[in-house]
N, C-alpha and C positions, 0 to 999 in steps of 0.2 A: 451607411450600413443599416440595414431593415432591423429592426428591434423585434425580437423572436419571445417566445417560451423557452426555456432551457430546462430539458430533463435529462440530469445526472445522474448515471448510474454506475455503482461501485459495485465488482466485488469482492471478494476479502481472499487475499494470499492468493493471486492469481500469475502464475509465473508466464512471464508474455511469450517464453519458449512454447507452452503449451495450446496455440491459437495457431488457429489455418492459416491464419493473413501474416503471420510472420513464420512460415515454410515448414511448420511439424504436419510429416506427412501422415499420422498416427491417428488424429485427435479429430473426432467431427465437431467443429464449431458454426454450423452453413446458419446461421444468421447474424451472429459476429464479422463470417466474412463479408455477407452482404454488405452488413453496415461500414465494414473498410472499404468498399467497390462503391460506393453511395458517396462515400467523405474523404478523408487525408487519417494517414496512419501517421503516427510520431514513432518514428524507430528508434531513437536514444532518449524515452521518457525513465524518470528517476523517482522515485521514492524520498521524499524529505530525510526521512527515517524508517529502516527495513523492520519496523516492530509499529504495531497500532496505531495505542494511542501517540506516539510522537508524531507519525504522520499525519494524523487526521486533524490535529490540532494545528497544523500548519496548513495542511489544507483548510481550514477554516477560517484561518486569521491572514492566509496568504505572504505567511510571515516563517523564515527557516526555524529550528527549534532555538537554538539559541540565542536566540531573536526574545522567546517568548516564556524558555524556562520550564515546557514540558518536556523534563527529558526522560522518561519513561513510564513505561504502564503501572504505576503509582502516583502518576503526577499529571494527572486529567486534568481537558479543558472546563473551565466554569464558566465560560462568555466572556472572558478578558485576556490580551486583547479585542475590541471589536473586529468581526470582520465581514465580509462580501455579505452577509446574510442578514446582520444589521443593517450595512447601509440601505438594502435593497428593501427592506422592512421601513425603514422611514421615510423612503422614496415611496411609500404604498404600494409595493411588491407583494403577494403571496408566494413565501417563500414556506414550504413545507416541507417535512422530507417521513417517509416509511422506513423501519430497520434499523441496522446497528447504527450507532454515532458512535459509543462508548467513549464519553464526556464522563464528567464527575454524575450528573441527575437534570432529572427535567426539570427542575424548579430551577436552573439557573437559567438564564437570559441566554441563551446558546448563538442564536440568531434565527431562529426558526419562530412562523407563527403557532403550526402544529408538531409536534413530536409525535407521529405515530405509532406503536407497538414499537418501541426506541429501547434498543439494547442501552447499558450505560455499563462502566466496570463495575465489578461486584462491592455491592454496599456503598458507594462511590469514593471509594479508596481505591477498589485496584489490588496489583502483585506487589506487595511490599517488600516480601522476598528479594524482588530484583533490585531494590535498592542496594543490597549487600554485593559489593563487586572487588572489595578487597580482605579478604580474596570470596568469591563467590561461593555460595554454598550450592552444593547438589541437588540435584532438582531430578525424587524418584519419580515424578509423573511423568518424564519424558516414557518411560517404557510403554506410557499406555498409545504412543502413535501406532506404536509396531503391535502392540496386543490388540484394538481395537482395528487395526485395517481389515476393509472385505466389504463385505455384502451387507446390506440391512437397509432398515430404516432411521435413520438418527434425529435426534431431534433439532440440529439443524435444517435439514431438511423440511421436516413441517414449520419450523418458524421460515425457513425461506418460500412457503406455499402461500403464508397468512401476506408474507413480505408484498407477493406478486398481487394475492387478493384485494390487501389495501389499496396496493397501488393503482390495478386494475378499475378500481370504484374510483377514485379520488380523480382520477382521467377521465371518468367519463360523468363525473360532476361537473367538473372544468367547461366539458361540452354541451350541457344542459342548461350553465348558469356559467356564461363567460363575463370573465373579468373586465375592467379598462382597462388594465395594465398587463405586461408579460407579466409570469410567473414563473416561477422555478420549485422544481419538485427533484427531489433527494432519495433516489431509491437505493439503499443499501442491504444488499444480499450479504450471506454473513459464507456459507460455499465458496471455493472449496476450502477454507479454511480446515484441517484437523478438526475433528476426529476422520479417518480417511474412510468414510461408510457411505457407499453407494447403492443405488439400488441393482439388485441380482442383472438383470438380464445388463447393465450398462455395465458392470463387472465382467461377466461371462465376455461380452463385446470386444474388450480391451483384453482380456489374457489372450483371446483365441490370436491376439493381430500382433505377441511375440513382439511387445514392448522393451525394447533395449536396457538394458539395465545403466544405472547411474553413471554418469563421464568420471573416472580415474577415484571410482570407489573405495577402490583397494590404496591408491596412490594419495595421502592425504598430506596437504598443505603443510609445511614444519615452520611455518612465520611464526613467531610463539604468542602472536594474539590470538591466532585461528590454532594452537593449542589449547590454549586457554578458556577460548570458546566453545572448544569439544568439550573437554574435563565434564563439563557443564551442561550443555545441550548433546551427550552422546546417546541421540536418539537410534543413531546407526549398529549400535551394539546390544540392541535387544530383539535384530532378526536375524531368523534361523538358518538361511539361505537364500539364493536367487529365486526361487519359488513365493519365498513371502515375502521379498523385496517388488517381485513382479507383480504381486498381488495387491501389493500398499499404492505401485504406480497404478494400478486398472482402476481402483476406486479413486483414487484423485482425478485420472481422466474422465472418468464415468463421472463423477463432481462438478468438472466442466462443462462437459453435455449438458448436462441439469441445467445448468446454470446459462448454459447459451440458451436454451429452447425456452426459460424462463423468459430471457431478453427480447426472445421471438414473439412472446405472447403478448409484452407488452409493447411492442412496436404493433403488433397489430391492435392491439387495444387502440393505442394512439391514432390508429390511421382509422378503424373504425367510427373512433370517435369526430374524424372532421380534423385532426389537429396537428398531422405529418408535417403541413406545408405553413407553419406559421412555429413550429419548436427546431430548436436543435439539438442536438443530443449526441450527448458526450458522455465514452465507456472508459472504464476505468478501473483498478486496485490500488487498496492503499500497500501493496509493497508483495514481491513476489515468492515465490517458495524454491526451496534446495534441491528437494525432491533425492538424496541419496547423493548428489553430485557431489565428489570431494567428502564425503562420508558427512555432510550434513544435511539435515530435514530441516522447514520451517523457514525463518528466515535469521533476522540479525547479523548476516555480515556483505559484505560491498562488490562481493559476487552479482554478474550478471542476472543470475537466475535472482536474487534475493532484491538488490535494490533494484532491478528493471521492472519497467510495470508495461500492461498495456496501456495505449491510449490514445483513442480514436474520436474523431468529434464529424459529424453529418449535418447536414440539414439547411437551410435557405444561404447561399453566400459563400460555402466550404467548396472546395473545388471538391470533385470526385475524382477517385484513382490515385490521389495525391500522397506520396509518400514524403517526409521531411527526413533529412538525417540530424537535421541542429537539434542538440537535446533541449528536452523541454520538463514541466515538473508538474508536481502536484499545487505547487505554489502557483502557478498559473491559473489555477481555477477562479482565484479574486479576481482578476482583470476581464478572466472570458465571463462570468457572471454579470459582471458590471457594464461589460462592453454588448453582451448580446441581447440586456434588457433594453437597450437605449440609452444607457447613459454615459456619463459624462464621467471618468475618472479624472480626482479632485489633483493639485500640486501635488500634494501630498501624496497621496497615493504613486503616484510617478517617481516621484524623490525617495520616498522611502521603503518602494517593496520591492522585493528582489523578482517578482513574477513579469511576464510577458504575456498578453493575449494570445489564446490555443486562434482563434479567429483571424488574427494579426500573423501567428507564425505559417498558419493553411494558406494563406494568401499572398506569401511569401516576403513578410518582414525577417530579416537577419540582424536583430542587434548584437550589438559585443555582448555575450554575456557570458557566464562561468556557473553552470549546474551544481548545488552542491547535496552530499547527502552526508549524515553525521547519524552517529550511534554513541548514546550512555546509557546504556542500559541491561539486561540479562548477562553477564557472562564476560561484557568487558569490563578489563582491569585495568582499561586507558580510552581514551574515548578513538572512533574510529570517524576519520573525515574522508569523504571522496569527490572530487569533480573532475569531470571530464574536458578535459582541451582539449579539442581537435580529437585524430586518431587517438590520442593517451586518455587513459583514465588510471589517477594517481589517487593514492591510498595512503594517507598522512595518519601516524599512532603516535601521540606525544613521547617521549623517551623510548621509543622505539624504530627498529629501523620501516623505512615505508616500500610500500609496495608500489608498481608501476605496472601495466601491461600497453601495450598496442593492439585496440581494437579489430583494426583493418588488418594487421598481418595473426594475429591471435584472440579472435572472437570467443573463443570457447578457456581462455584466460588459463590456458596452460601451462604458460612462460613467463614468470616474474623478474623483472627487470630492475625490480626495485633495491638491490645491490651490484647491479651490472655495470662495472666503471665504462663504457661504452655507452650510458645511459644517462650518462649525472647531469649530461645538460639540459637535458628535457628533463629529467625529479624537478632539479633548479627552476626552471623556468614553471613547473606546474607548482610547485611551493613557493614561489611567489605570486603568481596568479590564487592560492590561495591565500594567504597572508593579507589579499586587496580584500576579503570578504570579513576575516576575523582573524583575531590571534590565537593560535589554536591550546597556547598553555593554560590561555586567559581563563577560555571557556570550559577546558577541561577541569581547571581549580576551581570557576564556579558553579560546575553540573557537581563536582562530590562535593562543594560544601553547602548547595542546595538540599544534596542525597543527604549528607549530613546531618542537618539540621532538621531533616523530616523522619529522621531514624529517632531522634531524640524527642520528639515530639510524640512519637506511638511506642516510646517507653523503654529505646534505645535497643541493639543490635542484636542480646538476649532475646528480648520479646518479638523483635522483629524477623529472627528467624526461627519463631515459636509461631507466627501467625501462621492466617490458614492459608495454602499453598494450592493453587489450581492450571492446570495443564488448559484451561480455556474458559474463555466468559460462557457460565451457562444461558442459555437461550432461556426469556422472557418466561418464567413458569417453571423452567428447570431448576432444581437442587446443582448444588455446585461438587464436580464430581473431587476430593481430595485425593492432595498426592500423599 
């Protein structure tokens, strides 16, 4: 296998519903789809965890959360576990990356040699808030999705202009003064992440083309963990009708645009620079958005829209045109970083991580494997596990009943099967196929007495729902806007 450059590109809450290359006839993404018509799309890629920081710290460590003890956006990575970004760091890798990480701070060993204009959570703590999950407190900054959607300029947005600029130069240094070794660059777009503010004319764009409003908006889930989860995130009850619902989707589309043409500029940066045919480059989010569906925004539950992500990889070795249906993860990105520099993954690595090569599954290895994605964090009041077997994807809630769907006859997960006695042999059979992973009481008693013991530590549960409360990490310069 030819030992490449690998440039990583994430961006933040990107729901894989919203991309050309998986059939939204809506949404212009014409450089995205290139780059799926170039490489292999993964159709059942997952989300570690459908909230941030869980995810990315598993994408880092190539390791599930529970694996590693970040169970939510209060409990940031600091560079421990090591992972793909170390090794390839003492293999004499330049491993860099521009943008969000949202880690604890850059003074920890992350795995990067540079952190450029590097988001991290705020004051490197984080939502402390979300540690409070029994039962969960109110959280008034959800109103500002809905009061903030439309038109403008936000300050996402300029930190996503700085994001493409660093990146843009640090490419075409690459080309100027090449390395001996591949390298790996880390470009993290922080769009379309909330606040939902697009620019006017990408607005105006998206209303005029009578944008469908949310699937069974009105009709919402009664499982009483996705009650539970509303109580909480009821972002969907601070808009005034189909008009400003339509309006909240045109800026999130319009977000995407942004964000594809962004992806545009730097694929031709890369080709300008000499370096198309020697990188490969793999797109991606760390976990997807609700967009109204089911009456919720954002992410945090095991909904398609929320744990599905894009994820597309191109470049020397990838087939083209290639679509996969075996799911694949964020956890994957250890093994394709390792594998696409030229190296050698150690026993260990093999024995103990739950990931597969993206490079390995393009070219069509099928191992036995079992996708999982887990949630402790905002709003759950039990922890939420899912992985998919085959057509099923099951939906495990400790002292709760689980939920079940069939993909192939119910893609749009309208029919929960997950008390269907017609159903009990495939729940059984996916709960034990879970249970080979972890034991889910185990984990669940040790994410709250993790939560716990960090509550008591910042002066216990008074104080902790006295801290300061933020509806999003402000961007690098900004004040953090209070809920």
């Amino acid at each position: 296998m030819q030992a490449t450059n690998l440039l990583l590109i994430m961006a933040d809450e990107h729901s894989k519903r919203v991309l050309g290359c998986h059939g939204n006839d809506f949404i212009d993404t014409p450089n995205l789809d290139r780059l799926a018509k170039r490489g292999t799309v993964f159709d059942a890629a997952y989300t570690p965890c459908p909230i941030c920081v869980p995810a990315r710290a598993a994408m880092q460590t190539g390791r599930y959360v529970h694996a590693t003890g970040h169970w939510s956006n209060a409990e940031p990575y600091s560079g421990e576990p090591q992972g793909w970004g170390h090794r390839l760091l003492a293999a004499g890798h330049r491993v860099d990356s521009v943008g969000k990480l949202h880690f604890r701070s850059t003074e920890d060993e992350n795995g990067y040699g540079r952190e450029l204009i590097p988001m991290h959570v705020l004051d490197g703590v984080g939502d402390l808030q979300g540690l409070l999950r029994r039962p969960p407190p109110k959280r008034p900054g959800v109103r500002l999705l809905a009061d903030k959607a439309g038109a403008g300029q936000s300050s996402y947005a300029r930190y996503d202009d700085d994001i493409l600029g660093h990146s843009n130069a640090w490419l075409r240094e690459r080309a100027a003064a090449p390395d001996e070794k591949p390298w790996v660059l880390f470009v993290s777009f922080v769009r379309p992440h909330f606040p939902l503010i697009a620019p006017p004319n990408l607005v105006e764009r998206y209303l005029t083309r009578n944008l469908p409003l949310p699937f069974r908006r009105s009709e919402r889930p009664m499982h009483p963990m996705m009650a539970a989860l509303r109580e909480v995130q009821n972002y969907d009850d601070y808009f005034t009708g189909d008009d400003h619902v339509r309006l909240a989707l045109a800026a999130y589309y319009g977000m995407v645009t942004a964000i594809d043409a962004q992806v545009g500029e730097l694929l031709t940066t890369l080709d300008e620079a000499g370096l198309t045919d020697s990188t490969r480059i793999v797109y991606t989010s760390d976990h997807g958005d609700n967009l109204g569906n089911r009456g919720f925004w954002g992410k945090s539950n095991m909904y398609e829209d929320s744990a599905g992500i894009p994820l597309i990889i191109a470049g020397p070795g990838i087939p083209a045109g290639r679509r996969v249906a075996e799911p694949a993860s964020l956890v994957d990105i250890h093994q394709t970083a390792i594998e696409a520099t030229g190296n050698p993954l150690t026993d260990a690595e093999r024995a103990e991580l739950p990931g597969v090569s993206l490079i390995d599954l393009a070219n069509g290895a099928r191992p036995a494997r079992t996708v999982l994605s887990e949630y402790h964090a905002v709003g759950s009041i039990t922890a939420f596990f899912m992985i998919r077997v085959g057509r099923w994807k099951y939906i495990h809630f400790p002292g709760y009943a689980s939920q079940l769907f069939d993909l192939e006859a119910d893609p749009l997960e309208a029919n929960d099967l997950g008390t269907s006695p017609s159903h009990s042999a495939e729940r059984d059979r996916c709960e034990q196929a879970l249970r080979k992973l972890l034991d889910p009481d185990e984990v669940n008693a040790r994410a709250f007495a993790d939560q716990a013991a960090l509550i008591e530590k910042h002066g216990g549960a008074e104080a902790v729902s006295g801290a300061l409360a933020f509806p999003h990490t402000p961007a690098p310069g900004e004040e953090a806007t209070v809920e």
